[in-house]
C-alpha positions as CSV (number, residue, x, y, z in Angstrom):
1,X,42.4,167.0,18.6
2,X,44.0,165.5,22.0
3,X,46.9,168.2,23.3
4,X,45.9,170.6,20.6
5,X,45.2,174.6,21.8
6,X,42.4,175.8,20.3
7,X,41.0,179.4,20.5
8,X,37.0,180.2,20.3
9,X,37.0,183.5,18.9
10,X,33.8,185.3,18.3
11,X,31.9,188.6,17.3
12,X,27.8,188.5,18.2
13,X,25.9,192.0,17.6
14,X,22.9,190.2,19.2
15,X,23.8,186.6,21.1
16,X,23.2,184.0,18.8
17,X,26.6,183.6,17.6
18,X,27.6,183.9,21.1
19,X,25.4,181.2,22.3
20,X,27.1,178.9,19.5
21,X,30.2,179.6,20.1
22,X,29.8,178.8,23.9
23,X,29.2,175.6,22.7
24,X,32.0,175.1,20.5
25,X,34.5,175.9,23.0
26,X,33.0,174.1,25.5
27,X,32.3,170.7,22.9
28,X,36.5,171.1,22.1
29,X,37.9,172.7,25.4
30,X,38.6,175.7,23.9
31,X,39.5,178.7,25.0
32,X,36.8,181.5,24.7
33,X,37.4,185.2,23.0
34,X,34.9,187.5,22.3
35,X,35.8,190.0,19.5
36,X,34.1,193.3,21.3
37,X,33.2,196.4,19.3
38,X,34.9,199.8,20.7
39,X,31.1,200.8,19.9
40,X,28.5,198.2,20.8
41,X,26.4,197.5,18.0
42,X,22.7,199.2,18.7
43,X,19.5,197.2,16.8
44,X,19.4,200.9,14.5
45,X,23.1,200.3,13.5
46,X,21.9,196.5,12.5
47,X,18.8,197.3,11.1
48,X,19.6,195.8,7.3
49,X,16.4,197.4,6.2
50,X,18.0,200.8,6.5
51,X,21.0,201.7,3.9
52,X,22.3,204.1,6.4
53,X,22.2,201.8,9.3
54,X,25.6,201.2,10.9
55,X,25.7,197.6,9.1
56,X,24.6,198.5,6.1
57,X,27.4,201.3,5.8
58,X,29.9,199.1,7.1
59,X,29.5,196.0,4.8
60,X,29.0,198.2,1.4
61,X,32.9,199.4,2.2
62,X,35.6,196.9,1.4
63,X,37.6,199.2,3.5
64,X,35.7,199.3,6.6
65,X,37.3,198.3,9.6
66,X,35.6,198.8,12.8
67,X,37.4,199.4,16.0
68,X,37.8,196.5,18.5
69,X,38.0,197.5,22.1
70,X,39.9,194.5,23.6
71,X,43.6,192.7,22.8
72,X,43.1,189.2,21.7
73,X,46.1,187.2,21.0
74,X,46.3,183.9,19.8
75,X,49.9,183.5,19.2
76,X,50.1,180.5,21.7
77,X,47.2,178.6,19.5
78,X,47.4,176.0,16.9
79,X,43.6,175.7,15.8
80,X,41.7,179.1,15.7
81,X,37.6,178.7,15.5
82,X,36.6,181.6,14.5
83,X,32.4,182.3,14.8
84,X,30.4,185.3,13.3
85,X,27.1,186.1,12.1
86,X,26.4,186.6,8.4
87,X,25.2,189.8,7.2
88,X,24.7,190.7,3.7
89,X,26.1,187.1,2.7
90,X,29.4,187.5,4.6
91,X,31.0,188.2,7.8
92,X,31.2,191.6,9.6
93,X,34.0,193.7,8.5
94,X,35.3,193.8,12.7
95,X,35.9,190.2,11.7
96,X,38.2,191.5,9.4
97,X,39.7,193.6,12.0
98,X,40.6,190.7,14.7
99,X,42.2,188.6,11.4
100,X,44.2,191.1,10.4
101,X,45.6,191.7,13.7
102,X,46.7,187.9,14.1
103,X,49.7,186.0,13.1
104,X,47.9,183.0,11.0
105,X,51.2,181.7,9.9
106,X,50.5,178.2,9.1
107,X,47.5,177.9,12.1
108,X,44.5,175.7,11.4
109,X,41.5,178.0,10.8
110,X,38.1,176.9,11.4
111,X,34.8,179.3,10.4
112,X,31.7,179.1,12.3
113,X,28.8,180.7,11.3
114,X,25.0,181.7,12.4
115,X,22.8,183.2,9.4
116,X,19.4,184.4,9.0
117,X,19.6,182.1,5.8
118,X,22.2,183.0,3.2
119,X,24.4,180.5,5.1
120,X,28.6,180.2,5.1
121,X,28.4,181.4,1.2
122,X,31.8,182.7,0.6
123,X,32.9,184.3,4.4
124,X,34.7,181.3,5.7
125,X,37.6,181.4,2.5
126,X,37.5,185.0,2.6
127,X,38.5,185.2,6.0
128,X,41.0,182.4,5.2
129,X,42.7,184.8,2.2
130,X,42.6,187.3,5.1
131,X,44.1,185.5,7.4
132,X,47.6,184.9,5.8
133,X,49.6,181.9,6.4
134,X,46.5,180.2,7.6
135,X,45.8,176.4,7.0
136,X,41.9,177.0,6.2
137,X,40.1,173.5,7.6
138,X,36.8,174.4,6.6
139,X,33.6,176.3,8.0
140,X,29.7,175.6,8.7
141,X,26.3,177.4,9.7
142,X,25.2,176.1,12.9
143,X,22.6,178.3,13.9
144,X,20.8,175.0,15.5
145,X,23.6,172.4,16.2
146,X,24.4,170.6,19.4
147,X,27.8,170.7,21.1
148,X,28.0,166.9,19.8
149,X,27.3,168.2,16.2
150,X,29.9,170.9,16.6
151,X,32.6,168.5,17.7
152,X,31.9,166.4,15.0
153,X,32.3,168.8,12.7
154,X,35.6,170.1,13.9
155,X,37.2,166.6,14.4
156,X,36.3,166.2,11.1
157,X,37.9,169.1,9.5
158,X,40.9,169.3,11.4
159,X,41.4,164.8,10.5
């Protein structure tokens, strides 16, 4: 990975997945993004107990797509990471948001996830089919993984 540009981009409703991906960009020398909600997520609008929470609304439409209130561009990058939380068994639908904003043309894509214990299940290729053009490397839970076991893990997928 010597030379290569590689963004960190992330969503985190409640800092986990931020805390990992800290750690990835920081284990790679990456450059950090944080995909922010136009409306912050409250813990009512993630409460997965609730069918009308926020969440629950928003991953039981294939069509939802929630605002995002700042421009991320990662034109200039060869490697995205891309690191979410997993709800309901796959990623938030403002993932889907940032991808389809992106030029993926032929850009290594990397999925990092945090889950509560479904694990990466199916999110990391369907983000990849999302992401068109993209050169899917691979993805992995790491809600407990050092900044060693991270690096390893990307090395490894992008070899």
């Amino acid at each position: 990975m010597a030379n290569a540009k590689t963004a960190v981009v992330y969503f985190s409703a409640t800092g986990t997945t931020r805390q990992m991906a800290e750690k990835a960009a920081k284990a790679i020398n990456g450059d950090l993004f944080e995909i922010a909600p136009e409306k912050a997520y409250t813990s009512a609008d993630l409460d997965w107990h609730d069918k009308k929470s926020r969440s629950s609304i928003e991953s039981n439409d294939p069509k939802s797509r929630p605002a995002i209130k700042n421009k991320i561009d990662v034109k200039d990058y060869e490697t995205v990471i891309l690191a979410y939380p997993i709800w309901w068994g796959y990623a938030p639908k403002i993932v889907y948001t940032f991808v389809e904003s992106q030029n993926f043309e032929k850009k290594n894509l990397i999925t990092l996830c945090t889950s509560g214990g479904s694990g990466l299940g199916p999110s990391g290729k369907d983000i990849a089919k999302a992401a068109k053009g993209s050169v899917y490397k691979g993805g992995k839970e790491f809600n407990h993984g050092s900044e060693a076991d991270i690096k390893k893990f990307v090395d490894g997928a992008l070899k």
